[in-house]
MARBA-3410 file (N, C-alpha, C, O; in Angstrom, 1 decimal):
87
-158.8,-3.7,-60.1,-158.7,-3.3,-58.7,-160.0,-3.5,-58.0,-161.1,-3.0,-58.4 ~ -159.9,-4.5,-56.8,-161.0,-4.5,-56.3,-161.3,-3.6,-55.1,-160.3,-3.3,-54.4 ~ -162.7,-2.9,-54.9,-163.0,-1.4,-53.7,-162.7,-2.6,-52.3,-161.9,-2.3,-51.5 ~ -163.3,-3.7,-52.3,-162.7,-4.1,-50.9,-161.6,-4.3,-49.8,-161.6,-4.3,-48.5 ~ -160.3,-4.8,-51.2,-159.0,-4.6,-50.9,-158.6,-3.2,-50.5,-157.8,-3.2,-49.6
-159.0,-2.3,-50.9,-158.4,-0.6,-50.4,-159.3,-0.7,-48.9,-158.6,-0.7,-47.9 ~ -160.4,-0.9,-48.9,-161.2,-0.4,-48.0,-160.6,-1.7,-46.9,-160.5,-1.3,-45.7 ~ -160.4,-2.6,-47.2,-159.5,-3.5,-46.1,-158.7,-2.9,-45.5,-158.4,-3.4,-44.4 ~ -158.1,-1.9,-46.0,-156.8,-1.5,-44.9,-157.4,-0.7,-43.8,-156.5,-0.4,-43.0 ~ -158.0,-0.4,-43.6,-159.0,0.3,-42.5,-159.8,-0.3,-41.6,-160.7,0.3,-40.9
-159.5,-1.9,-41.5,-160.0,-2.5,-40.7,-159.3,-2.4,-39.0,-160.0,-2.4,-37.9 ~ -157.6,-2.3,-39.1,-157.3,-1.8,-37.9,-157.8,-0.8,-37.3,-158.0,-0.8,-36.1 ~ -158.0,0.5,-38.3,-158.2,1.4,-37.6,-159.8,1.7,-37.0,-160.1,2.5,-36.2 ~ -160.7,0.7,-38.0,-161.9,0.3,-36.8,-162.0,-0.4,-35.6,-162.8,0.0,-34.7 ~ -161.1,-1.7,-35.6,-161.2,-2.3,-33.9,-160.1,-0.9,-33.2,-160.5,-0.6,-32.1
-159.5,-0.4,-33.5,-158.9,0.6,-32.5,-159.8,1.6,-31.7,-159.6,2.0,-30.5 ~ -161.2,2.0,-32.9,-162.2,2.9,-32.8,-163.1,1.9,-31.8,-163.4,2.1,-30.6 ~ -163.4,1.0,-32.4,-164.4,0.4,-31.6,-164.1,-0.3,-29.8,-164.9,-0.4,-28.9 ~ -162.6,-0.7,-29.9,-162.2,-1.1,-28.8,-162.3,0.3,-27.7,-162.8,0.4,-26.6 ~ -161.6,1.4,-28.4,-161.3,2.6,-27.3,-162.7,3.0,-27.1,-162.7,3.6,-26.1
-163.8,2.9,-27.6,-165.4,3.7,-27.3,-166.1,2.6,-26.9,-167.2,2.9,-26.4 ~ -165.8,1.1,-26.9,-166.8,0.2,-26.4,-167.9,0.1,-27.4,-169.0,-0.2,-26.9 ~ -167.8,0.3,-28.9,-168.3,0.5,-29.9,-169.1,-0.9,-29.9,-168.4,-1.9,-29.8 ~ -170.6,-1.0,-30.0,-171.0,-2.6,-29.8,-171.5,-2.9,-31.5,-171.4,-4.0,-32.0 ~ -171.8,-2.1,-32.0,-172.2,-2.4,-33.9,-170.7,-3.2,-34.4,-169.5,-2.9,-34.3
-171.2,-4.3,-35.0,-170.5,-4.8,-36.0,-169.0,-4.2,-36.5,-168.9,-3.1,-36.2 ~ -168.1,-4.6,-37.0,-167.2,-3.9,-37.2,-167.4,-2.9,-39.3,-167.0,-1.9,-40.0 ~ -168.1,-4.3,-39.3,-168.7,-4.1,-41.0,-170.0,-2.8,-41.1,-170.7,-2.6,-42.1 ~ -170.1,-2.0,-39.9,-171.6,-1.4,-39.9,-170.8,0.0,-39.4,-171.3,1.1,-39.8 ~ -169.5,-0.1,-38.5,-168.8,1.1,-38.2,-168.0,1.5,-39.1,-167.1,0.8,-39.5
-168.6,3.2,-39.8,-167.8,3.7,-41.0,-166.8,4.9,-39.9,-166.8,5.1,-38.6 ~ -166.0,5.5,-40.9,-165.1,6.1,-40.5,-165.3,7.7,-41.4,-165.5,7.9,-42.6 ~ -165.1,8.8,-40.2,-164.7,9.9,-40.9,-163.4,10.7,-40.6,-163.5,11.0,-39.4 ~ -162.5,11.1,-41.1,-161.8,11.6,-40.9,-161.4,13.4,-41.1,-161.8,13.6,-42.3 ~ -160.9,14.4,-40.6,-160.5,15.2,-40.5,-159.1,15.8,-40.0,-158.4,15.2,-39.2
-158.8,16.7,-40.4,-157.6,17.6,-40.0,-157.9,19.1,-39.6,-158.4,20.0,-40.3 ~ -157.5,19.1,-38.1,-157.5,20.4,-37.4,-156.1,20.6,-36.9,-155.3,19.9,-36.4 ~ -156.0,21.7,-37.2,-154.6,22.3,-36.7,-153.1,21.4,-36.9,-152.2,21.1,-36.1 ~ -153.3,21.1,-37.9,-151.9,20.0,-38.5,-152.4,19.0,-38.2,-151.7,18.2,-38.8 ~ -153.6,18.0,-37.2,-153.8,17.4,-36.6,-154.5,16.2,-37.2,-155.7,16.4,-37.3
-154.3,15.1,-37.6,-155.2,14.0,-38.5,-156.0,13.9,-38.0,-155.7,14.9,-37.3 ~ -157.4,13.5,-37.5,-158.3,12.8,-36.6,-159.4,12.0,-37.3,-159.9,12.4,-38.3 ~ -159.6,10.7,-36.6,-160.4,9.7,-37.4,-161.4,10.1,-36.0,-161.1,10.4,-34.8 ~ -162.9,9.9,-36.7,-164.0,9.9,-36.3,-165.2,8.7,-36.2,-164.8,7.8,-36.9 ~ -166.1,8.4,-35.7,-166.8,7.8,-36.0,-167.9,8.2,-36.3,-168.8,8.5,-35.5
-168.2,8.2,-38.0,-169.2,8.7,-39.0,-170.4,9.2,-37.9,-170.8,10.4,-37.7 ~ -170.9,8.1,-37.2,-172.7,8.2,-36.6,-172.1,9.2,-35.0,-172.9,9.8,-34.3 ~ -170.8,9.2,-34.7,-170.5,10.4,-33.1,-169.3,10.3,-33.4,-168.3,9.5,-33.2 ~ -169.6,12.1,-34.2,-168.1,12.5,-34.3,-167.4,13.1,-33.0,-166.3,13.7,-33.1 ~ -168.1,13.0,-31.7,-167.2,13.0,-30.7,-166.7,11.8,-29.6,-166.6,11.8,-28.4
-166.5,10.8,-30.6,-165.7,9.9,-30.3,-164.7,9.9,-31.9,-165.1,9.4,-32.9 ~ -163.8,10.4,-31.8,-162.3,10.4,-32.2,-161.0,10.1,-31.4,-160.7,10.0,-30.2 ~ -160.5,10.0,-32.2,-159.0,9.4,-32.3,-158.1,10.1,-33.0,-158.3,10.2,-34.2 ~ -156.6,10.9,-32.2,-155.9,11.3,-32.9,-154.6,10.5,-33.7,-153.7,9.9,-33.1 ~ -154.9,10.8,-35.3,-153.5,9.6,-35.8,-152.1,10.4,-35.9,-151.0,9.9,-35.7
-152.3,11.3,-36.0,-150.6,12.2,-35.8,-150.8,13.4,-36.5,-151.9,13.9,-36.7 ~ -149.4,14.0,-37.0,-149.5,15.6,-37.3,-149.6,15.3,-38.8,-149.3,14.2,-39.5 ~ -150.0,16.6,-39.2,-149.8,16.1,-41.2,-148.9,18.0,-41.0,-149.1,19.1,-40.4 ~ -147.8,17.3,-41.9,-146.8,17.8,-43.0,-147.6,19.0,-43.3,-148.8,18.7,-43.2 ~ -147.4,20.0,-43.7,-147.8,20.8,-44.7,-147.2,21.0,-46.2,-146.6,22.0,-46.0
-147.1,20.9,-47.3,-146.1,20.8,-48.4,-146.2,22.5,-48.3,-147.0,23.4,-47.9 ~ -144.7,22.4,-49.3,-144.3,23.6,-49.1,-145.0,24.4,-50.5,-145.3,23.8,-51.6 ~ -145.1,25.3,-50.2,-145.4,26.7,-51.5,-145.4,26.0,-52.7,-146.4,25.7,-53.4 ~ -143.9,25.4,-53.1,-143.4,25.4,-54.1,-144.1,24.0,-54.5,-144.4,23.9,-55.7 ~ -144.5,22.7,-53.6,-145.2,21.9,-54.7,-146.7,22.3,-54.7,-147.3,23.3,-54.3
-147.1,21.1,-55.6,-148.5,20.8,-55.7,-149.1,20.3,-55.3,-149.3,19.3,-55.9 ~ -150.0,20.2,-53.9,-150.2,18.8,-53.5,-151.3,17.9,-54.4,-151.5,16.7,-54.2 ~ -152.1,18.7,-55.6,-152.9,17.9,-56.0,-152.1,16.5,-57.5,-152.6,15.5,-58.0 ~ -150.7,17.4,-57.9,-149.9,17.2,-58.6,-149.4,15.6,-58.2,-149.4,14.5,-58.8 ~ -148.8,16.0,-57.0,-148.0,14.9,-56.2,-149.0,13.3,-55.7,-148.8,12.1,-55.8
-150.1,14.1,-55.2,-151.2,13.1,-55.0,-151.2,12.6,-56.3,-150.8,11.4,-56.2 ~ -151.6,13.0,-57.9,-152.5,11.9,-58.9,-151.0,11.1,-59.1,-151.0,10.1,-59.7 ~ -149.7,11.7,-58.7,-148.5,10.9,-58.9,-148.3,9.4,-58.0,-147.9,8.3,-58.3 ~ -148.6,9.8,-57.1,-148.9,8.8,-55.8,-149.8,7.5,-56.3,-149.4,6.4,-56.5 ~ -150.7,7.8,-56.4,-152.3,7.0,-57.0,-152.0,6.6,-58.3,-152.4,5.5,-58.6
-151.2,7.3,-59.5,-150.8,6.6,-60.6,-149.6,5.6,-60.4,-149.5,4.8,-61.3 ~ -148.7,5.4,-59.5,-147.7,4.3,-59.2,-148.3,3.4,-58.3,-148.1,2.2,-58.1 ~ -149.0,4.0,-57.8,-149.8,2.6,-57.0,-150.5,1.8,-57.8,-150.5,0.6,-57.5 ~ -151.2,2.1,-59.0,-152.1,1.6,-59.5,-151.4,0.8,-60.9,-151.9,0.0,-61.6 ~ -150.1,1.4,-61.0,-149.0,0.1,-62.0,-148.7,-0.6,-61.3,-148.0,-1.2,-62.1
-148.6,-1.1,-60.3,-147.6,-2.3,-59.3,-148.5,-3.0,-59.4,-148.2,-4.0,-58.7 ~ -150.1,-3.1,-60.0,-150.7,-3.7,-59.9,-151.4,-4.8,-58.6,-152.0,-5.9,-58.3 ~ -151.0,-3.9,-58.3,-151.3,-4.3,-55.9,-151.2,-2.8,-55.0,-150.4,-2.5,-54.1 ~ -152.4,-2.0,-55.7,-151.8,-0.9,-54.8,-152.2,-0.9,-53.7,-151.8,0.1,-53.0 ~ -152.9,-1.8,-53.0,-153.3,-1.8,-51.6,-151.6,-2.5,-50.5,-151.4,-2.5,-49.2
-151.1,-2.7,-51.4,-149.7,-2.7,-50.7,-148.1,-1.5,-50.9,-146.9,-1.5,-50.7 ~ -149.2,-0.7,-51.6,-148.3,0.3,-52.1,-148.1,0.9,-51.3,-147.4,1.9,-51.4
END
């Protein structure tokens, strides 16, 4: 597995960051941080985290699972299809 293919899929959501702030650095120089407030996803930009972007609500899993269980489940089938950047 190569780190660039994962990290490729986040290229949309840099010109999105860069287009809405008029972001003038490179697209390869703007990193991304992200957070959750109040059910709330939000992507940041690493160097001014008050330029964000809200991506939607997150789920809460219920009592009953695991979410750390379900995640290494997630990440172990992505990584047999042997393409998990399209998983």
């Amino acid at each position: 597995m190569q780190q660039t293919e994962l990290v490729g899929g986040f290229s949309e959501l840099k010109d999105l960051l860069i287009k809405t702030y008029r972001i003038e650095r490179p697209q390869e120089l703007v990193r991304l941080y992200f957070t959750a407030v109040e059910d709330e996803l939000l992507m940041h930009d690493y160097n001014d985290h008050a330029k964000l972007i809200g991506l939607g609500t997150i789920e809460r899993p219920s009592a009953s699972k695991s979410l750390s269980h379900n995640a290494s489940k997630v990440v172990r089938a992505a990584l047999e299809t042997g393409d998990p950047v399209f998983f």
